[in-house]
C-alpha positions in Angstrom: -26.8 -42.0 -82.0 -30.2 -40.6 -80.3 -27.8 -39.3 -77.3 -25.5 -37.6 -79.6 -29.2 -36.3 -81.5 -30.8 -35.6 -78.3 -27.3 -33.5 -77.3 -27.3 -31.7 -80.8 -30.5 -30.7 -80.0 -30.1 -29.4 -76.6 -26.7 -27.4 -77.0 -27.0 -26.5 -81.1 -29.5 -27.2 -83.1 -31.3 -24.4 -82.5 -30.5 -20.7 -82.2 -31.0 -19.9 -78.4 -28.8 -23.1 -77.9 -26.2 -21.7 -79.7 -26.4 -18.5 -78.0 -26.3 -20.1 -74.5 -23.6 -22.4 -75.6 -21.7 -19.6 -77.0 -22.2 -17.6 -73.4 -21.1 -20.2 -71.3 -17.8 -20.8 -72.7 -17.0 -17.3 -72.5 -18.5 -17.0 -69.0 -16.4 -20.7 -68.2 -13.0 -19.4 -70.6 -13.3 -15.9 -68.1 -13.5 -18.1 -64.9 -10.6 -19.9 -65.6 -8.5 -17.0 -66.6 -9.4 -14.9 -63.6 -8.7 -18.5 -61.3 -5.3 -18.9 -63.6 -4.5 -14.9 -62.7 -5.6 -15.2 -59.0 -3.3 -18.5 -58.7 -0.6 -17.0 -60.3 -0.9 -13.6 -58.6 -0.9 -15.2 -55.1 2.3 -17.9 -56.0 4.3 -14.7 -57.2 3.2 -12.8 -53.3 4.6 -15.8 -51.9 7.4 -16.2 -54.3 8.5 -12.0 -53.1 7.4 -13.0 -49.1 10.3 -15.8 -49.8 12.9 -14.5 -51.4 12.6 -11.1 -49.4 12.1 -12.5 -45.9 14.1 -16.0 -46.3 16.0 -16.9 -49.1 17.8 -13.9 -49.5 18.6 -13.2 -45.4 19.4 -16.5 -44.6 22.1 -16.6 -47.4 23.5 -13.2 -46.4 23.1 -14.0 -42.5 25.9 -17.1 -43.4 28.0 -15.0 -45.5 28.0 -12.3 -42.6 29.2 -15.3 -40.1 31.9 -16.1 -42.4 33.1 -12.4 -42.2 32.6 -12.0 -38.6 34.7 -15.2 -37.9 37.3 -13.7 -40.3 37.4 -10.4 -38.8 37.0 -11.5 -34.9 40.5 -13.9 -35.5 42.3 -10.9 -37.5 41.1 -8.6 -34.4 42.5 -11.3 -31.9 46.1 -11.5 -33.8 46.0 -7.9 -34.1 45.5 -7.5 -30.1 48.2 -9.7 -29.0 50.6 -8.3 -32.1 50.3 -4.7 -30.5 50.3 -5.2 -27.1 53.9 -5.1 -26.7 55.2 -6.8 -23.4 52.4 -7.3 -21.1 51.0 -3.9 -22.1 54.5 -2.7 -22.2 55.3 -0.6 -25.3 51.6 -1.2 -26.5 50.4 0.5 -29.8 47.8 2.3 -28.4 45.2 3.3 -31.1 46.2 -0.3 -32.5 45.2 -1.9 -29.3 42.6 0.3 -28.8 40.7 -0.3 -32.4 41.3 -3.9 -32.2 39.3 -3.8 -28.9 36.5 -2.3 -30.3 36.4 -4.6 -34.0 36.5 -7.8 -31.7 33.5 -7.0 -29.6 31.3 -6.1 -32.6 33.0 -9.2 -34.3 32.0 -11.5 -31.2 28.5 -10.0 -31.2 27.9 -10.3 -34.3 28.6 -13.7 -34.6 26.2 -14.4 -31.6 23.8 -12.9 -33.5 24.3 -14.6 -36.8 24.3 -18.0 -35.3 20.5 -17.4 -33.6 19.5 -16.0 -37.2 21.0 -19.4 -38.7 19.6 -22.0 -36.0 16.0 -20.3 -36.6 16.4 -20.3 -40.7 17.8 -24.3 -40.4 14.7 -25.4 -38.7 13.3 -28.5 -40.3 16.9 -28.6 -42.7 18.4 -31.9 -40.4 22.0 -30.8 -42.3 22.1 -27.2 -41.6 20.5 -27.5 -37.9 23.4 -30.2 -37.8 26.4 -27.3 -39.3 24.6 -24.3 -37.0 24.9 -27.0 -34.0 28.4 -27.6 -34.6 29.3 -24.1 -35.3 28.1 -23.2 -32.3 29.4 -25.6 -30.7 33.1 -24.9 -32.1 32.5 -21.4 -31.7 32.7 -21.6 -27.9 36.2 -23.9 -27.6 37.0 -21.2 -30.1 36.2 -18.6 -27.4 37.6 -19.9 -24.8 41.2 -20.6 -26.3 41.1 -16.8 -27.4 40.0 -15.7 -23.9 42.8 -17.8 -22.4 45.7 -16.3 -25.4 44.7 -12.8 -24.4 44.8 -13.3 -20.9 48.4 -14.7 -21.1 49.8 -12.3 -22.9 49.0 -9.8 -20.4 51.0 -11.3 -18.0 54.8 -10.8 -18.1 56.3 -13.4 -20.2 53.3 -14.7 -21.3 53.6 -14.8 -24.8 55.1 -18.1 -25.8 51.6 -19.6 -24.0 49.6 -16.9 -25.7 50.9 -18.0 -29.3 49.9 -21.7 -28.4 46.5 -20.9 -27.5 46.0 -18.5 -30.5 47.5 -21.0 -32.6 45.0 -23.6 -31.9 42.3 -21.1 -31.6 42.9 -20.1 -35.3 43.5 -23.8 -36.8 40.1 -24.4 -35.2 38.6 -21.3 -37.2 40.3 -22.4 -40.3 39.5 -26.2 -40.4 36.0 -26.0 -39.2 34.7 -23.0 -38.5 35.1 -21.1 -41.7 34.6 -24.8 -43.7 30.9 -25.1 -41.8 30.4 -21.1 -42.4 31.1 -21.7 -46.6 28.6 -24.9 -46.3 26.2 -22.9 -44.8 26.4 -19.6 -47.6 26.7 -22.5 -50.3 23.2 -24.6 -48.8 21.6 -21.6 -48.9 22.6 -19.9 -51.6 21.5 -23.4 -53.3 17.9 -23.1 -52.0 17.6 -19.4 -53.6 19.0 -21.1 -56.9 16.3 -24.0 -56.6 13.6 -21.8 -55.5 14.4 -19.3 -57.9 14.3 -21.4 -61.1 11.2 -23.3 -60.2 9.4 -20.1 -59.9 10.7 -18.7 -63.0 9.9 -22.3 -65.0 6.4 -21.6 -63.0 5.8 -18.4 -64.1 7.1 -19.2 -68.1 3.9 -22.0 -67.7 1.7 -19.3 -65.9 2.3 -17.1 -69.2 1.9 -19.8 -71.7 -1.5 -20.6 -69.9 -2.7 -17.2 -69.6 -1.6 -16.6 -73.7 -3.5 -19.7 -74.3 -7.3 -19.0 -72.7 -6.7 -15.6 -73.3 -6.6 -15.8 -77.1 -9.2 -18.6 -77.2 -11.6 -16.6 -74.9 -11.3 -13.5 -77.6 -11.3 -16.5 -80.3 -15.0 -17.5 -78.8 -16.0 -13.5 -78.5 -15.2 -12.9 -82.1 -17.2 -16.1 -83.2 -19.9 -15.2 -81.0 -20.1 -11.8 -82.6 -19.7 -13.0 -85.9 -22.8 -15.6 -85.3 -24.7 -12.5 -84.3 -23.7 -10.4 -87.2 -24.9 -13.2 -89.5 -27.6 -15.1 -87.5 -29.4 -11.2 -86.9 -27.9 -8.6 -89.3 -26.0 -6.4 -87.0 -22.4 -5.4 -88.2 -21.3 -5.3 -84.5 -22.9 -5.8 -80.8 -21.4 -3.2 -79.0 -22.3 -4.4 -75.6 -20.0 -7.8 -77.2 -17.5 -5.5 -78.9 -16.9 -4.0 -74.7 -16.7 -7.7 -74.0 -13.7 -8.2 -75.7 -11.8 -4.9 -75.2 -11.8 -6.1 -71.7 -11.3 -9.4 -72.5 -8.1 -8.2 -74.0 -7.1 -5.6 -71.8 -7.3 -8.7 -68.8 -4.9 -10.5 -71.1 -2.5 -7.7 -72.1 -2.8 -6.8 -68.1 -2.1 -10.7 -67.1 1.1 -11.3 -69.2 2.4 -7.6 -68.4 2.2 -9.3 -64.8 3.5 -12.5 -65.2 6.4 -11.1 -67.6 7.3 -8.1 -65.3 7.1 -10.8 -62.1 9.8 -12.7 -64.0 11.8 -10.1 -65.2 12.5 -8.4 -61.9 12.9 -12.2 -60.5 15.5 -12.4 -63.0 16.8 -9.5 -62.0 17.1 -9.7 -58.2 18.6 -13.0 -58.3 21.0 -12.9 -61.5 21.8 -8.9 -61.9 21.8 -8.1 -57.9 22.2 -10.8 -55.6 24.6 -13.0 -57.3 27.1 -9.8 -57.3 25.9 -9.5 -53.8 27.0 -13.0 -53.1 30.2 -12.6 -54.7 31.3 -9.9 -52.8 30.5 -10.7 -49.6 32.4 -13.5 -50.6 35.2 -11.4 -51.3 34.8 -9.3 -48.2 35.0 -12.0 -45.9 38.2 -13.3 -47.7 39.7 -9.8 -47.3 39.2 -9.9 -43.6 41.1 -13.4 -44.0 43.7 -12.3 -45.8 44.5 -9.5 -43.6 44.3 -11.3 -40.7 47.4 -13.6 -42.4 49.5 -10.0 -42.3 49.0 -10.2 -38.7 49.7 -13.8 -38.0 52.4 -13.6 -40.2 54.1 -10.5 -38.3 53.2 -12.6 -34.7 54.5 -16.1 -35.3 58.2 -16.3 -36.6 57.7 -19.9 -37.0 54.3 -20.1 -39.3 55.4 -17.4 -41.5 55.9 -19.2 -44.8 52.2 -21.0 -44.0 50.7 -17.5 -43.3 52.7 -16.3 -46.8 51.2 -19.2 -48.4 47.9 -18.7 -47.5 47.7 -14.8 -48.4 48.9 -15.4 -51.8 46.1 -18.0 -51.5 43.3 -15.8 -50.8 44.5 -13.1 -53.3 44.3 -15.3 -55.7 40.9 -16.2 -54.8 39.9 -12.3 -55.1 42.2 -11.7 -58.4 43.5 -14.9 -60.0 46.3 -14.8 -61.4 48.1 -18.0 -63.5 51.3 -19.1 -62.1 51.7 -15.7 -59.9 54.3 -15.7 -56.6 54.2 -12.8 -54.0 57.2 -11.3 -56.1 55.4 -11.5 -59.5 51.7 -11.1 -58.0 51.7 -6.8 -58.9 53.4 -6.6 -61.6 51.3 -9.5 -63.1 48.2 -7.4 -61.4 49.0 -4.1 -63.4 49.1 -5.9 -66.6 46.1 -7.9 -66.4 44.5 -5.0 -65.2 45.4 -3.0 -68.1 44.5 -5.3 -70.4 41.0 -5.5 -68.7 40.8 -2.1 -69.0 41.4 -2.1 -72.5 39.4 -5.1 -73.2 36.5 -6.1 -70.4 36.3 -9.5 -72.1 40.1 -10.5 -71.8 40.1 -13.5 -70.2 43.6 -13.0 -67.8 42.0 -13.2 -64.3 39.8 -14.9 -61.9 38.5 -14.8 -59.1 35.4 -12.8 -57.2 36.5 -9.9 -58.1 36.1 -11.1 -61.6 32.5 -12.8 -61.1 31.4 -9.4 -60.1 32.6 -7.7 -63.1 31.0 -10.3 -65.4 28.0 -9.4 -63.8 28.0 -5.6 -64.1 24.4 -4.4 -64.5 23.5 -1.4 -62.9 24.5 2.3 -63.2 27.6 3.2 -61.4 28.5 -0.5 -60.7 31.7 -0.9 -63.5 33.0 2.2 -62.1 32.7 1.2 -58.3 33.6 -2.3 -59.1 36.8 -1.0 -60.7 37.3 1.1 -57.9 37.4 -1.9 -55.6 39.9 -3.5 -57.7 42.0 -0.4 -58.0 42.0 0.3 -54.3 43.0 -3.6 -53.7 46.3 -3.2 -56.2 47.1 -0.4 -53.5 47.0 -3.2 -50.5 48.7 -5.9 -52.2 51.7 -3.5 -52.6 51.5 -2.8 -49.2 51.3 -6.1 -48.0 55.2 -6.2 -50.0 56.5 -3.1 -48.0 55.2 -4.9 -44.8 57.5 -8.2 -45.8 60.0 -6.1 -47.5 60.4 -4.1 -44.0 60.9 -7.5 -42.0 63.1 -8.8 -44.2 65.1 -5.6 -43.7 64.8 -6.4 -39.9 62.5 -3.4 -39.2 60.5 -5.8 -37.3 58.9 -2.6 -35.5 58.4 -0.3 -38.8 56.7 -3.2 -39.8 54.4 -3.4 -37.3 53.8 -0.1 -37.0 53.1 0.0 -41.1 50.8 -2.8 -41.0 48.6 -1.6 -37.6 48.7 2.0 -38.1 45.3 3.9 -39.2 47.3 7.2 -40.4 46.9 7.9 -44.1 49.3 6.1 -46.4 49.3 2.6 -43.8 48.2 -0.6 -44.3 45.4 -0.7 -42.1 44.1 2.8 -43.9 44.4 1.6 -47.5 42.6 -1.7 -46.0 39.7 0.6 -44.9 39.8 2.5 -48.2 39.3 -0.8 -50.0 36.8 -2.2 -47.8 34.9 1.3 -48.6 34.8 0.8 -52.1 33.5 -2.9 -51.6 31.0 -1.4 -49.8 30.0 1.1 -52.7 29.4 -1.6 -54.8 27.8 -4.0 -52.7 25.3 -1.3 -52.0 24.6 -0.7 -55.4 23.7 -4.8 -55.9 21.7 -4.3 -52.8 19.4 -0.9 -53.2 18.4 -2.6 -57.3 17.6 -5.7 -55.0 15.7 -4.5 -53.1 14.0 -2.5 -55.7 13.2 -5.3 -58.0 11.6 -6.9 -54.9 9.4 -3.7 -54.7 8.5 -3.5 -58.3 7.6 -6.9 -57.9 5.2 -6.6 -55.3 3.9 -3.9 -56.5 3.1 -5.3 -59.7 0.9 -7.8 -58.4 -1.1 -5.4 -56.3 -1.6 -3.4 -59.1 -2.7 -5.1 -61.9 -4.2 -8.6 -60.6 -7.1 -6.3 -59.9 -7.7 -4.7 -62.5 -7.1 -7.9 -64.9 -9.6 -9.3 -62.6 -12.4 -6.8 -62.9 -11.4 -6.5 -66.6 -12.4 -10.9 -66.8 -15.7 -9.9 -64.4 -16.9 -7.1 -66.9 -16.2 -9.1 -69.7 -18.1 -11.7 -68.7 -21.2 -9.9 -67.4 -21.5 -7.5 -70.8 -21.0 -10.9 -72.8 -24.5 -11.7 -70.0 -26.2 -8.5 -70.6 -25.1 -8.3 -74.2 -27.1 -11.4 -75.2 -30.1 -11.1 -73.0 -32.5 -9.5 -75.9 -31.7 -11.8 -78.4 -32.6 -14.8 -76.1 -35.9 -12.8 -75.1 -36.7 -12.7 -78.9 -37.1 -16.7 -78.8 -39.6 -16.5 -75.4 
């Protein structure tokens, strides 16, 4: 009881405790705040730094790998498909095309893999996957070198088609399997890091609501003590105090909400589209590539039809669809999409990307994309339709050729429009990233020097009224 007396005493009994009480809970109540702000500020730098310079690279370095790989064993079918008889009867802007797509595929690749094996470091799993890739990648290599280089000798082809055909069961069953770990492991991380940053940032706010009002709650008592204790209405040095006091807090949660807002935004809005079509991109490539093997080797061709109808279904999913039925159900569902953007028909990545429209100009380029891939799948028809006609050349030529109203052109046309909208996703990514950044640089400052004036006018405001009591 004479503690508790002596402390009453010390800290309140008398009015120049009071006031010095009074001061150093808004002076401790400021500190924390501008501490709270500075901590916050600095985890959402770090939070941009990782999802600019890591999460998001490493996530699009494995989905480029799975694309290169695609586009590198299309490339390879497409070289031995038009090179005729040892170079004999070669299509030559085919040949010559295919050339050029598998170098920038094989470099690519090369380049992807150093990217990945730098990003894995201290992940035992994915330094384990890049190992093997790598690894894989080179038998992969060498059976390709050794197909092409048989098939440009006379007769070669029969050894040429066993060399590719191992080549591209390797890429199927563990390349392209180790490439989709790879997107999904990191595409994980973003996830994880994303939502413990937002959770992070939803207790920053709460924290900063929390001091903020009960630093303005002490500031109003603390004027209202003086109003009473020395009949003055208002203090205006105080009544400064708090209009900075609340300007730091409006500044602070315009931060922390804006920092999870455009979080929100470049993960959810951009880079999940972004991750659904390179997705679909790389299963393109794929797909195409089964047109090719299909047209080279007689004896896989109801496993290469298979696996087309496969792929398109994983770009445009449709329930119970065949080859025969796949456009006609494709026009319909389409239509009805059209009609209706929440009709339920299809799957598929084409479909996540829709779901996930956002942006201006992304429905109409995403439609585009779909539009332009109706016009390849029918294609891909008049290239079996021709065969099955025994036009085994026409076909060829239909599916190779770069002329307008080919295969190969319409392929382009549709990659051009995945492109469109994959950019869109991209530029608001990036922009949310800037926002972000920029956020934090400009108004951590100010919330700070808003906390520091508050506290030194709360200083300077009480200063007379303590010298009354000398």
């Amino acid at each position: 009881m004479a503690a508790r007396a002596a402390l009453r005493r010390r800290y309140w009994a008398t009015v120049p405790a009071r006031l010095r009480l009074l001061r150093a809970a808004t002076v401790l109540l400021a500190t924390a705040l501008a501490v709270l702000l500075t901590l916050a500020g600095l985890a959402a730098s770090g939070t941009w730094n990782t999802v600019a310079g890591r999460d998001a690279p490493r996530t699009t370095s494995a989905a480029d790998l799975e694309l290169a790989l695609n586009d590198m064993d299309a490339q390879v079918a497409n070289l031995l498909l038009s090179n005729g008889d040892a170079g004999t009867g070669r299509l030559q802007t085919p040949y010559e095309k295919a050339t050029g797509f598998y170098g920038d595929s094989r470099d690519e690749i090369g380049h992807d893999l150093r990217t990945l094996a730098v990003a894995a470091q201290g992940d035992r799993a994915d330094e384990r996957t890049v190992e093997s890739l790598t690894d894989s990648f080179a038998e992969y290599q060498e059976l390709v070198g050794r197909a092409l280089e048989n098939d440009d000798h006379t007769g070669g082809r029969t050894a040429a088609l066993t060399d590719y055909r191992r080549a591209t069961d390797l890429l199927q069953r563990q390349l392209l399997p180790e490439a989709r770990d790879l997107v999904s492991s990191n595409n994980a991380v973003f996830n994880s890091a994303y939502t413990a940053a937002s959770s992070a940032l939803s207790a920053q706010l709460m924290a900063v609501v929390a001091l903020g009002v009960l630093l303005l709650a002490v500031l109003g008592l603390l004027q209202w003590y003086l109003s009473r204790r020395f009949q003055r209405t208002l203090t205006p040095i105080l009544l400064a105090a708090t209009v900075c006091t609340l300007l730091a807090v409006l500044l602070g949660t315009q931060l922390l909400s804006a920092t999870r807002e455009n979080l929100h935004g470049a993960r959810r809005d951009a880079f999940d589209s972004v991750v659904a079509l390179s997705r679909a991109r790389a299963i393109a490539y794929d797909a195409n590539a089964d047109e090719s093997r299909y047209l080279l080797d007689p004896q896989r061709r109801p496993q290469y039809a298979r696996s087309f109808l496969t792929k398109s279904q994983e770009l445009y999913g449709i329930r119970g669809a065949t080859l025969d039925t796949y456009d006609a159900q494709l026009a319909v569902t389409w239509r009805e999409y059209r009609t209706d953007h929440q009709d339920p028909r299809f799957t598929g990545e084409f479909r996540r990307e829709l779901d996930n429209i956002t942006f201006a100009g992304e429905r109409a380029a995403a439609e585009k994309t779909v539009e332009t891939y109706a016009v390849y799948q029918r294609d891909d028809r008049e290239i079996r339709a021709l065969l099955a006609a025994g036009k085994e050349r026409e076909a060829v030529e239909f599916c190779m050729g770069w002329e307008p109203g080919t295969s190969n052109a319409h392929f382009e046309a549709w990659m051009d429009a995945l492109d469109k909208v994959t950019a869109i996703n991209e530029r608001h990514f990036d922009g949310f990233v800037a926002h972000g950044r920029s956020d934090v640089t400009r108004l951590l400052p100010w919330a700070l020097g808003a906390l520091l004036a508050a506290a030194a006018l709360t200083a300077l405001g009480l200063r007379p009224r303590l010298a009354e009591f000398r």
